[in-house]
C-alpha positions in Angstrom: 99.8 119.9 95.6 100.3 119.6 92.0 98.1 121.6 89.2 95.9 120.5 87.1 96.1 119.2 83.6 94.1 121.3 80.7 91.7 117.9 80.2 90.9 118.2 84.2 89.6 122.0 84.2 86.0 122.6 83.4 84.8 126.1 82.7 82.9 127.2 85.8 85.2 125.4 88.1 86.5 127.4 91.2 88.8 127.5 93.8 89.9 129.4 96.9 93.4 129.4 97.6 95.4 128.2 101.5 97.2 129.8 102.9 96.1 133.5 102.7 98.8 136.1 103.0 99.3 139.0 105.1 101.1 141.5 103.9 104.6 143.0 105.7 106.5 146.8 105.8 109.3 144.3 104.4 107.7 142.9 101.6 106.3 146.5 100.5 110.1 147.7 100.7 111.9 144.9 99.4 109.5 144.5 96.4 109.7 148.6 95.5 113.3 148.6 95.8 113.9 145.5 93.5 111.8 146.6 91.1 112.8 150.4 91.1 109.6 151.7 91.9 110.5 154.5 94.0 106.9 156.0 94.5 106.7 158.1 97.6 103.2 156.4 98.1 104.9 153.5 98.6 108.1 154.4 100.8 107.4 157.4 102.6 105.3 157.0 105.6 104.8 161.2 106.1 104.3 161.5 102.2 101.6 158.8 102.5 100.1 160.2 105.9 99.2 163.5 103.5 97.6 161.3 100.7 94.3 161.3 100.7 94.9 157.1 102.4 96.6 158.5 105.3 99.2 155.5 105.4 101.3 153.4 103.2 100.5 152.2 100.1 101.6 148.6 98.9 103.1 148.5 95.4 100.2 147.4 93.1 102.6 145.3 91.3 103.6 143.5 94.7 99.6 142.7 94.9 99.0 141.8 91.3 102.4 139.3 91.9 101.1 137.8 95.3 97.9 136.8 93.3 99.7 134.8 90.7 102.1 133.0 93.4 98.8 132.1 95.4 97.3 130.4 92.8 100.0 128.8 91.2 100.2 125.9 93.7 96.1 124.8 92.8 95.8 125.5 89.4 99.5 125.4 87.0 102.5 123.8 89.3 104.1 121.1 86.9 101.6 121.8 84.3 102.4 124.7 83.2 103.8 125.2 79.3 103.5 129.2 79.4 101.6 131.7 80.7 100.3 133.5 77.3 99.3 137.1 79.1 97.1 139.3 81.8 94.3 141.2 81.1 92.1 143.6 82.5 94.0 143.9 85.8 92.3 146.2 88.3 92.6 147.4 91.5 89.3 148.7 92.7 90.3 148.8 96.5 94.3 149.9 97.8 96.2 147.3 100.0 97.3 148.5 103.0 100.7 146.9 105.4 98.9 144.7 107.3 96.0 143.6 104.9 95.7 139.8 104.7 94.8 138.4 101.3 93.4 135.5 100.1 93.0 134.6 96.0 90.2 132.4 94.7 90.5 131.2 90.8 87.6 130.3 88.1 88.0 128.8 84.6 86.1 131.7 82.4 87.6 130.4 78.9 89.3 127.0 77.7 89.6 125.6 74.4 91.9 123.5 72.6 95.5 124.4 71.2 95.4 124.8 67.3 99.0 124.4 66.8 99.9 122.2 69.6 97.7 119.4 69.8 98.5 118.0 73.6 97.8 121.2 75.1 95.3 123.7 75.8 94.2 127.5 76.7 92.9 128.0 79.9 92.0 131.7 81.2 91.4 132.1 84.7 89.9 135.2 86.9 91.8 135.7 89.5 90.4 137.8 92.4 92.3 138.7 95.4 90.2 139.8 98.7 91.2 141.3 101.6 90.0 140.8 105.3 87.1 142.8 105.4 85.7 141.1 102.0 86.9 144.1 99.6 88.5 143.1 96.3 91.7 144.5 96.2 92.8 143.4 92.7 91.2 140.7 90.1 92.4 140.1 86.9 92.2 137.3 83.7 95.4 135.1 83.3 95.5 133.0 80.3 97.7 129.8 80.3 99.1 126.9 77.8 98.8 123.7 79.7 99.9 120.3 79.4 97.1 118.0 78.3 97.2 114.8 80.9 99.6 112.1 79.3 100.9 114.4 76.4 
């Protein structure tokens, strides 16, 4: 499913992502070890069963990733110019092996491009929940996007 054109977006507008993802041992590990992020919360299943969660900890960045490549596929495939930054990113609950997650997206901000007249700004909330309806991270992502037949 393609994304949609700046001109097709309406501030307001909200989505929910498919599929959801739940969250594997293996993509905890791979993600920490390609990135170098060699937190003990992370890695070490007896550090982590003395922290004050009592079990792993997925790599926040592994989370904040996920909720980009969820939403991609609704909201910027083959429309994308740039993605211009991330803002306030929090993660109010931990994600936990196991946890499924699903993304939902809404338009907060859009207006037009002053220096490039067939595109536009787009800032989206992005909020990923997990299976017992916490919010395990939500952020702003603001995009450049192709204005339909620019």
């Amino acid at each position: 499913m393609p994304g949609r054109f700046f001109d097709e977006w309406n501030v307001g507008d909200r989505l929910v992502h498919q599929p959801s993802r739940t969250v594997t041992e293996t993509d905890n590990l791979m993600f920490s070890a390609m990135t170098h992020n060699m937190q003990p919360l992370h890695l070490d299943a007896e550090a982590a069963k003395a922290s004050e969660f009592g079990q792993i900890l997925v790599n926040s960045t592994f989370t904040f990733s996920l909720a980009v490549g969820l939403s991609i596929a609704d909201t910027t495939v083959g429309t994308l110019v740039a993605n211009l930054g991330f803002d306030k990113v929090v993660t109010p609950k931990p994600t936990f092996i196991g946890d499924t997650l699903t993304c939902s997206s809404e338009v907060v901000e859009m207006r037009e491009s002053k220096s490039r007249p067939t595109q536009g700004i787009v800032v989206f909330k992005h909020e990923l929940t997990n299976q017992r309806g916490e919010t395990a991270l939500s952020m702003l992502r603001t995009v450049l996007l192709k204005k339909k037949g620019a």
